[in-house]
MMTF fields as JSON, N, C-alpha, C and O atoms, coordinates in Angstrom:
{
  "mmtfVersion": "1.0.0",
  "mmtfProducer": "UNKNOWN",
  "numBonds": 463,
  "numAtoms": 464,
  "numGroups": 116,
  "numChains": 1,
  "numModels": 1,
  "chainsPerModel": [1],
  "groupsPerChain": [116],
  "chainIdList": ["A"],
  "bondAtomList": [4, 2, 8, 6, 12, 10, 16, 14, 20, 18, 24, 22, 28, 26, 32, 30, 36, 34, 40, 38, 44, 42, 48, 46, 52, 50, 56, 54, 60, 58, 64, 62, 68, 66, 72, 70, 76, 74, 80, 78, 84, 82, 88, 86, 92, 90, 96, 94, 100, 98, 104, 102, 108, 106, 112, 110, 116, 114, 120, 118, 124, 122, 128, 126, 132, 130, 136, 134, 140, 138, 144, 142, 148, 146, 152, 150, 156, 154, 160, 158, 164, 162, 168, 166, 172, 170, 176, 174, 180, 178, 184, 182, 188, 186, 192, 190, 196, 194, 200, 198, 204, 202, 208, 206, 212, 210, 216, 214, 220, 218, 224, 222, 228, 226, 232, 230, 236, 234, 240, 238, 244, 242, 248, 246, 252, 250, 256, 254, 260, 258, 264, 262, 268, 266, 272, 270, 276, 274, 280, 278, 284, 282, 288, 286, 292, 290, 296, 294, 300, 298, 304, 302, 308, 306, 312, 310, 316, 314, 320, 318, 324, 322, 328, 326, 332, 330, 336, 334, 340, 338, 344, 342, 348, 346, 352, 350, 356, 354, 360, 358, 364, 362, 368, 366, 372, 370, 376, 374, 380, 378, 384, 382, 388, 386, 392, 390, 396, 394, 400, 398, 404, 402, 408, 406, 412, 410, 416, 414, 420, 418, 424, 422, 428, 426, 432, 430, 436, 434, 440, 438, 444, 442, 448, 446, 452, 450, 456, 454, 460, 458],
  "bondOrderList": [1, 1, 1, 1, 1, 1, 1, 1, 1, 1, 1, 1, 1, 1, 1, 1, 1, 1, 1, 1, 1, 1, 1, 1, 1, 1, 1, 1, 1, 1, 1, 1, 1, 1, 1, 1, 1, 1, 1, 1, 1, 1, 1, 1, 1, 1, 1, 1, 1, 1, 1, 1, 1, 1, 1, 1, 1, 1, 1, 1, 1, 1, 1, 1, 1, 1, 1, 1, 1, 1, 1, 1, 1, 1, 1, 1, 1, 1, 1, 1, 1, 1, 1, 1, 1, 1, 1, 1, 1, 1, 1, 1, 1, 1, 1, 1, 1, 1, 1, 1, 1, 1, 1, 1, 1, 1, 1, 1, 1, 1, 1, 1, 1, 1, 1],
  "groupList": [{"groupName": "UNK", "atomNameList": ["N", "CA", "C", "O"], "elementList": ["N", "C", "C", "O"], "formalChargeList": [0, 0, 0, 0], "bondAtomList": [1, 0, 2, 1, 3, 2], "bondOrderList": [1, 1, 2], "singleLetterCode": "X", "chemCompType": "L-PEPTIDE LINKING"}],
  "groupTypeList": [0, 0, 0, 0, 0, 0, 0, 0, 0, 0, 0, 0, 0, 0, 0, 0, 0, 0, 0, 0, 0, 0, 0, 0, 0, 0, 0, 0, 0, 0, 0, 0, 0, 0, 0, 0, 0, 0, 0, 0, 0, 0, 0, 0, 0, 0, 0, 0, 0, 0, 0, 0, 0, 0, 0, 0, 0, 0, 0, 0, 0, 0, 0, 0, 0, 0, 0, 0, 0, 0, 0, 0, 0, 0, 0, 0, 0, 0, 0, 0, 0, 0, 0, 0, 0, 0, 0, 0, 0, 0, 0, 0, 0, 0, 0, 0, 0, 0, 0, 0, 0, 0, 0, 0, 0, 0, 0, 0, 0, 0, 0, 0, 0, 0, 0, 0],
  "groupIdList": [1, 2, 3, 4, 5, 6, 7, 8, 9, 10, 11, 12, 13, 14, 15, 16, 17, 18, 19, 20, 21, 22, 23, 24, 25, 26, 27, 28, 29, 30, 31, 32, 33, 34, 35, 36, 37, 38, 39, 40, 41, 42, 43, 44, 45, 46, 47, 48, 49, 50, 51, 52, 53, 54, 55, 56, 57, 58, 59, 60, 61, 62, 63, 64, 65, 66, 67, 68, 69, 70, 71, 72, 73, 74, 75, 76, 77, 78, 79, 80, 81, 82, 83, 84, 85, 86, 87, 88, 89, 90, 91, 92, 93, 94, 95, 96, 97, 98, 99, 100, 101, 102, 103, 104, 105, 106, 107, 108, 109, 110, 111, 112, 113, 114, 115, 116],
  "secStructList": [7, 7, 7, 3, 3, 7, 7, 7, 7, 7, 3, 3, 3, 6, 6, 7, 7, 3, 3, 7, 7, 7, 3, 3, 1, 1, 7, 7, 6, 6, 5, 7, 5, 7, 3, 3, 3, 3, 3, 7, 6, 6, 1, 7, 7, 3, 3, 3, 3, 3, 3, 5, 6, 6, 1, 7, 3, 3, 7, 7, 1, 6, 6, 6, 6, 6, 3, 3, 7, 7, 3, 3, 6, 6, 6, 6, 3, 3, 7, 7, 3, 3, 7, 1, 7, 7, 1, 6, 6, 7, 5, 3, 3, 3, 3, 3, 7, 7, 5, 1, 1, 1, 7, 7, 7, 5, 7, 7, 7, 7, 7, 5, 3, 3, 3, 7],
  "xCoordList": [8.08, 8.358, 7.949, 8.235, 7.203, 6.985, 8.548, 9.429, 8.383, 9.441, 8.769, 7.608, 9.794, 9.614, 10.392, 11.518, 9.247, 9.801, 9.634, 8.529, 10.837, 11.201, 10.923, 11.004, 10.602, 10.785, 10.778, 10.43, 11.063, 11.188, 12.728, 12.989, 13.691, 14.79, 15.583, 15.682, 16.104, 16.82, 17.773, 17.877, 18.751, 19.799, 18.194, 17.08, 18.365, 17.525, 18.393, 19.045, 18.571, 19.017, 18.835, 17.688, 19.46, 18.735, 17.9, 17.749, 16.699, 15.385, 14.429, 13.408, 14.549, 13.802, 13.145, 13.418, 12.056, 11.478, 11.635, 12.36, 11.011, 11.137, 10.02, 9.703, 9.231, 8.449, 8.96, 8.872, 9.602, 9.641, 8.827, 8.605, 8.47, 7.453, 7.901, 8.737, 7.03, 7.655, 6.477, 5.694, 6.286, 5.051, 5.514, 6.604, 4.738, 5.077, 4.866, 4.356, 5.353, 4.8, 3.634, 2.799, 3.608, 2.039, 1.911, 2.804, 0.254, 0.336, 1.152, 1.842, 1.078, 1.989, 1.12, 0.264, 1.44, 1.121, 1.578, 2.672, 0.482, 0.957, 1.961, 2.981, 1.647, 2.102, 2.007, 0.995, 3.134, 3.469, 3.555, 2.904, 4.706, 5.332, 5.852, 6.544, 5.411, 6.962, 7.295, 6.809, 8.522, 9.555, 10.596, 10.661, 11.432, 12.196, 13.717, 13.936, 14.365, 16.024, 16.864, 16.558, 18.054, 18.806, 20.35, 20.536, 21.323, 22.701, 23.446, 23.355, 24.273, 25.24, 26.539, 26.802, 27.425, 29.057, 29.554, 29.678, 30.112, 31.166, 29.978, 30.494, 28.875, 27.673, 27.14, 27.258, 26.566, 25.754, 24.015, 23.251, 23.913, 22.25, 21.405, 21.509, 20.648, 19.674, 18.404, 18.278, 16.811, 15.729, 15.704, 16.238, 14.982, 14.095, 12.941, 12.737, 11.781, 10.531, 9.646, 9.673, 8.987, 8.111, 6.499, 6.148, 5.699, 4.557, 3.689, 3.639, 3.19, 3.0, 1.528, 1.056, 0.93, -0.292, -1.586, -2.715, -1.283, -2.25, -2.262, -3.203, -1.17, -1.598, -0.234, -0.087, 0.5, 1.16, 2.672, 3.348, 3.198, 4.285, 5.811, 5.805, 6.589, 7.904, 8.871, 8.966, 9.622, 10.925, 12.23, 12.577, 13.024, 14.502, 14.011, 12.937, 14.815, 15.181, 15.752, 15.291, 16.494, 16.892, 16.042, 16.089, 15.065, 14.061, 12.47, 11.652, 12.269, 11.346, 11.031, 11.814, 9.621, 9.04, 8.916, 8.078, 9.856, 10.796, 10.378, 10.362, 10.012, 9.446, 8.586, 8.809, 7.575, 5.9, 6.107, 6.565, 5.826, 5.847, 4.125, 3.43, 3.616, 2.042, 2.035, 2.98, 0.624, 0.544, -1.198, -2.105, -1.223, -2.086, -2.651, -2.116, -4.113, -4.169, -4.659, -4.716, -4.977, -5.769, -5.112, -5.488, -3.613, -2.144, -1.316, -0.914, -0.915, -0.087, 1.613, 2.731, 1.164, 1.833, 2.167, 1.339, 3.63, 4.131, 5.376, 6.508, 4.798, 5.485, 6.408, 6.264, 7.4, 8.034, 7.922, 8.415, 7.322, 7.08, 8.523, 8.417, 9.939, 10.579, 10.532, 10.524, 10.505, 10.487, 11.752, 12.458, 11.871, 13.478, 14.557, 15.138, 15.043, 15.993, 17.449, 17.903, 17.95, 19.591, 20.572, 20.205, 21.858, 22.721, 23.326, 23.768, 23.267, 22.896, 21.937, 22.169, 20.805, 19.867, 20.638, 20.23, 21.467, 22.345, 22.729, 23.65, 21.522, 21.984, 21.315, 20.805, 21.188, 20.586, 19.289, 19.478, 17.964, 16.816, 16.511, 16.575, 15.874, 15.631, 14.272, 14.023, 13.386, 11.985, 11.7, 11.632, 11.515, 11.477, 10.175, 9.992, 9.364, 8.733, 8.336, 7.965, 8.508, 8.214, 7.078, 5.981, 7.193, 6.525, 5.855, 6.722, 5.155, 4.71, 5.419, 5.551, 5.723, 6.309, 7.792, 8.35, 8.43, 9.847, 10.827, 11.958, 10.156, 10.458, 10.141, 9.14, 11.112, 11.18, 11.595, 12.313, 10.827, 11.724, 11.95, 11.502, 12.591, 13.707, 13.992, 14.481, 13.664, 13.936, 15.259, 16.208, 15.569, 16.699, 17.777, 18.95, 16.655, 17.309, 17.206, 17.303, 17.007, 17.046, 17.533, 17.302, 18.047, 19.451, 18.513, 17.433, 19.202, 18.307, 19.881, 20.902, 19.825, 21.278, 20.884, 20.664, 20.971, 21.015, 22.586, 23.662, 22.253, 23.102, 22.894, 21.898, 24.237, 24.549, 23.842, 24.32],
  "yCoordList": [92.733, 91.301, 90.775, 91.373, 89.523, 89.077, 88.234, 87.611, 88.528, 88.21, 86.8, 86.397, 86.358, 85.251, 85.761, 86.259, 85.463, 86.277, 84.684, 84.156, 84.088, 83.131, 83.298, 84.486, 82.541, 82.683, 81.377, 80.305, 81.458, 80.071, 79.533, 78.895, 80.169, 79.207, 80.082, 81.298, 79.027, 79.486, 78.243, 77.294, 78.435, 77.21, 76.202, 76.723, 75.163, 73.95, 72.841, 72.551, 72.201, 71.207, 69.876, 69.518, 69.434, 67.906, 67.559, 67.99, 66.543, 66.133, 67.294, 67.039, 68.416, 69.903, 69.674, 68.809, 70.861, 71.319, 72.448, 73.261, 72.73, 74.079, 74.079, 72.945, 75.104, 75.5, 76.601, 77.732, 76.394, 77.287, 77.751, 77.007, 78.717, 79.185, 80.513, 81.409, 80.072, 81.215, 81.823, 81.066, 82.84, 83.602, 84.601, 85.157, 84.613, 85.195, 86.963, 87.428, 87.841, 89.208, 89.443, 90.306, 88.724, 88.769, 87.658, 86.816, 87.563, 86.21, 85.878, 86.587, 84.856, 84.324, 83.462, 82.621, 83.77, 83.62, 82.334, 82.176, 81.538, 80.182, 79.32, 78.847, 79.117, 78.422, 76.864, 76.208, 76.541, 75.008, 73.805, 72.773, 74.476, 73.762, 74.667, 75.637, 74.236, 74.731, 73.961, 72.96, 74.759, 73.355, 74.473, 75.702, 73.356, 73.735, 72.848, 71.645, 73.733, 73.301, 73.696, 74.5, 72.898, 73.894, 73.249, 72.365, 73.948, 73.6, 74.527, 75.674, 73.032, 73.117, 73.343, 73.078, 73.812, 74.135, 73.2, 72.171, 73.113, 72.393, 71.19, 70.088, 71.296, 70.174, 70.552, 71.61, 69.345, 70.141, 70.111, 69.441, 71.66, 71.822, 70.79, 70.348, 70.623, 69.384, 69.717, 70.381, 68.858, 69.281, 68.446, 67.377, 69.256, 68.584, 68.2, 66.987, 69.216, 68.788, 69.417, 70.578, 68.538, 69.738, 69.175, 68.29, 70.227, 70.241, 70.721, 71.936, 69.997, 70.662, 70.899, 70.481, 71.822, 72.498, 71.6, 71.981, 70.462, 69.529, 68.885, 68.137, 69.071, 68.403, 67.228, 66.793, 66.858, 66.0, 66.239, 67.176, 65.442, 65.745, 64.9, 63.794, 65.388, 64.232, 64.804, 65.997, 63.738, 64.073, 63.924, 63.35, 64.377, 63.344, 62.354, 62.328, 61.471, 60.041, 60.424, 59.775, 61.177, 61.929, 61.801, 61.016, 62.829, 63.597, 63.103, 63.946, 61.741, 60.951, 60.899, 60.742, 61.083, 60.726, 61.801, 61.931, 62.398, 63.672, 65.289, 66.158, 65.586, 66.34, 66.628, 66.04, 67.509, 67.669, 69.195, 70.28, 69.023, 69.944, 70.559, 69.858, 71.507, 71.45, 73.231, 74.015, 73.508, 74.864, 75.093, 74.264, 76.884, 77.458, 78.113, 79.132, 77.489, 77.794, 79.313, 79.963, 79.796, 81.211, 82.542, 83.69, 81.722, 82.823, 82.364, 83.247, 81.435, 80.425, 80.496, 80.584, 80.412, 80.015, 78.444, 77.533, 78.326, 77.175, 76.798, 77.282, 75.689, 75.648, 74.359, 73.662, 74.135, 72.593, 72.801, 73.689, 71.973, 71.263, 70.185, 69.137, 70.5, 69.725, 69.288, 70.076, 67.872, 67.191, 66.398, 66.087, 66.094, 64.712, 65.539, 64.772, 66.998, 67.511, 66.765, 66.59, 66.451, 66.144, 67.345, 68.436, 67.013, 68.096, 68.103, 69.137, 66.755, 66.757, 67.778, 68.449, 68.063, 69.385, 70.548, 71.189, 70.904, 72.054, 72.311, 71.79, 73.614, 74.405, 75.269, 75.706, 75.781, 77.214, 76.571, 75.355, 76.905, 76.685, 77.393, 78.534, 77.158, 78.289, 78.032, 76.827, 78.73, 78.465, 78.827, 80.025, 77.971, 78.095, 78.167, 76.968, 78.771, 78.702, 78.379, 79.031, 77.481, 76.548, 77.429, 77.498, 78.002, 78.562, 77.812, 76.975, 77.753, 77.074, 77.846, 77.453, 79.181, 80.275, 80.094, 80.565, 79.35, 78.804, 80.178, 80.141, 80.928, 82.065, 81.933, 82.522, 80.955, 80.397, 81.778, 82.734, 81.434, 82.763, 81.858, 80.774, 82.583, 82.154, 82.912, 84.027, 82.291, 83.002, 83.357, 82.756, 84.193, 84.694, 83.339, 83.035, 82.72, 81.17, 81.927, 83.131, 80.945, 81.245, 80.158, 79.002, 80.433, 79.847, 78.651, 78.958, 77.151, 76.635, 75.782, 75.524, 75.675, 75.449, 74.127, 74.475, 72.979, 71.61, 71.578, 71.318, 71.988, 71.625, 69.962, 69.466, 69.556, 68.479, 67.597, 66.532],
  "zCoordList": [-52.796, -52.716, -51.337, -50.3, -51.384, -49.999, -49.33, -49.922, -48.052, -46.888, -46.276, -46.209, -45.946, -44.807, -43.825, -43.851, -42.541, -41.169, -40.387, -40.258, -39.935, -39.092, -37.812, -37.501, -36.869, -35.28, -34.399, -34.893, -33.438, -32.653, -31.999, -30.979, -33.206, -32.16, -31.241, -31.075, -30.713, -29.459, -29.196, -29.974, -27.47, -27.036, -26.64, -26.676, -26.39, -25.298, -25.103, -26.107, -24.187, -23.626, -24.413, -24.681, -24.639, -25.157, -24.744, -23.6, -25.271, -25.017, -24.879, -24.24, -25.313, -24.949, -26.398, -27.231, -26.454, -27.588, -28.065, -27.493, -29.178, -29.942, -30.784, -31.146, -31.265, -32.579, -33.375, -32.898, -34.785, -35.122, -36.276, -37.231, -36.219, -37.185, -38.536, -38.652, -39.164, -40.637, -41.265, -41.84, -41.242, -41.085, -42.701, -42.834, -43.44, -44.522, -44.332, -43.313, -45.502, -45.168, -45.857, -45.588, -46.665, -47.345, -48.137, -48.231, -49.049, -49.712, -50.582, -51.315, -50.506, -51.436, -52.685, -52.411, -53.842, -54.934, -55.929, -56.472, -55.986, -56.814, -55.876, -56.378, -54.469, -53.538, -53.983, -54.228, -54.008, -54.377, -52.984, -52.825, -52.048, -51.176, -50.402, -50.712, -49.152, -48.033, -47.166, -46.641, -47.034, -46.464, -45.393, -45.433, -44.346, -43.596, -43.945, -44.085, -43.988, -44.519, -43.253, -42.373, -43.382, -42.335, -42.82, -43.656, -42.059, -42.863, -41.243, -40.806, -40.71, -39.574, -40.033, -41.206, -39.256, -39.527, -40.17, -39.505, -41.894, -41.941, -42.792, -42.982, -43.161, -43.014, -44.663, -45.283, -45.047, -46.116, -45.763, -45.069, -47.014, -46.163, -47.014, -48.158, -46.113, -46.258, -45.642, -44.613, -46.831, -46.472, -44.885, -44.588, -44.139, -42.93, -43.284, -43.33, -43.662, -43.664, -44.824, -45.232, -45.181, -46.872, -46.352, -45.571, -47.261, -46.604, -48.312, -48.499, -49.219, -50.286, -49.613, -48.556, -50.746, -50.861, -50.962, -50.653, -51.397, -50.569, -49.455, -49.19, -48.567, -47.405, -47.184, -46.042, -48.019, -48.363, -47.583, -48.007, -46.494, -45.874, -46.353, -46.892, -46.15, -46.16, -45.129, -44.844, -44.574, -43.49, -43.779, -44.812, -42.985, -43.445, -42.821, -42.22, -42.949, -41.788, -40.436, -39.497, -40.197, -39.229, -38.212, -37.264, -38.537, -37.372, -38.132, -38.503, -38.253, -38.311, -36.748, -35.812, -36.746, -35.304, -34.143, -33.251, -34.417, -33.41, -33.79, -32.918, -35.353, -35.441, -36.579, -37.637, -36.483, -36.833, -38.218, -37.86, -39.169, -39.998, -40.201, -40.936, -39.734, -40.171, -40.69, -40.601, -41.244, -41.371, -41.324, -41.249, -41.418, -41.375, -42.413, -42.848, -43.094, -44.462, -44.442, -45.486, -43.32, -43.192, -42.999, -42.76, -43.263, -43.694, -44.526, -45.284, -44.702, -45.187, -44.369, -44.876, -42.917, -41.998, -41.965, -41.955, -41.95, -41.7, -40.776, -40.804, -39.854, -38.355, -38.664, -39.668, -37.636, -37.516, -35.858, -35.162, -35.584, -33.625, -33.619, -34.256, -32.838, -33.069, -31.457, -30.511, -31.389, -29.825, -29.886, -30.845, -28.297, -28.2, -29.067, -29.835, -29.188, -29.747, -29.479, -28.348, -30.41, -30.117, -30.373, -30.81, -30.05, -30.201, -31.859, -32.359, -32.627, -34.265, -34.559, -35.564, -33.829, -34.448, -34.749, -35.718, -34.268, -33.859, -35.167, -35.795, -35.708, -37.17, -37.06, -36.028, -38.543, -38.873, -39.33, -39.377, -39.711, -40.208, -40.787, -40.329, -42.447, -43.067, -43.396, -43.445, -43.62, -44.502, -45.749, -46.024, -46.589, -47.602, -48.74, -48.953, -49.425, -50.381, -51.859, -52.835, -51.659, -53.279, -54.128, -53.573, -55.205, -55.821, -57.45, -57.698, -58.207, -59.015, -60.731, -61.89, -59.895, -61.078, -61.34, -62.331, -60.349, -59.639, -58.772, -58.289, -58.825, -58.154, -56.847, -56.436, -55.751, -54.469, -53.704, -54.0, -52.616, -51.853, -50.238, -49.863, -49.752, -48.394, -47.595, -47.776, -46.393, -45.247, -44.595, -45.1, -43.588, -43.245, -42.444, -42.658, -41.395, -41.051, -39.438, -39.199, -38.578, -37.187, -36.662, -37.018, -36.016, -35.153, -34.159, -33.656, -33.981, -33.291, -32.404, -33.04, -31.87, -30.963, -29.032, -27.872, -29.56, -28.696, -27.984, -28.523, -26.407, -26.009, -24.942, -24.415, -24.993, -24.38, -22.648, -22.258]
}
């Protein structure tokens, strides 16, 4: 079964940046969409950013403007560039794989943490 291997977060200060990236373990098959989710203490999880297989993006309202969902078709690597971080960022991030078979697969989630 292919893995999603997450990387990128860490603490940053408010107004700091982050990239986090989700690098698959191998191809992925009948690729639909990917997307970045995340879900804070006590919060419900909610999409951040989707990126379908044509090219086609959507955001929350949230983190309109603030952060960049793009990928790499020559892996099927997919990044979020998050800028102007608030301490609302402050969750888990997961990456996710939209599949066309509906057999989604999901990443472990990496910790992305805005302090004050």
């Amino acid at each position: 079964q292919v893995q999603l291997v997450e990387s990128g977060g860490g603490l940053v200060q408010a107004g700091g940046s982050l990239r986090l990236s989700c690098v698959p373990s191998g191809s992925i098959f009948a690729l639909n969409a990917m997307g970045w989710y995340r879900q804070a203490p006590g919060k419900q999880h909610e999409l951040v950013a989707l990126i379908t297989s044509g090219g086609s993006t959507n955001y929350a309202d949230s983190v309109k403007g603030r952060f960049t969902i793009s990928r790499d078709n020559t892996k099927d690597t997919v990044y979020l560039h998050m800028n102007s971080l608030k301490p609302e960022d402050t969750a888990v991030y997961y990456c996710k794989a939209e599949r066309r078979s509906g057999s989604d697969l999901w990443g472990q989630g990496t910790q992305v943490t805005v302090s004050s």
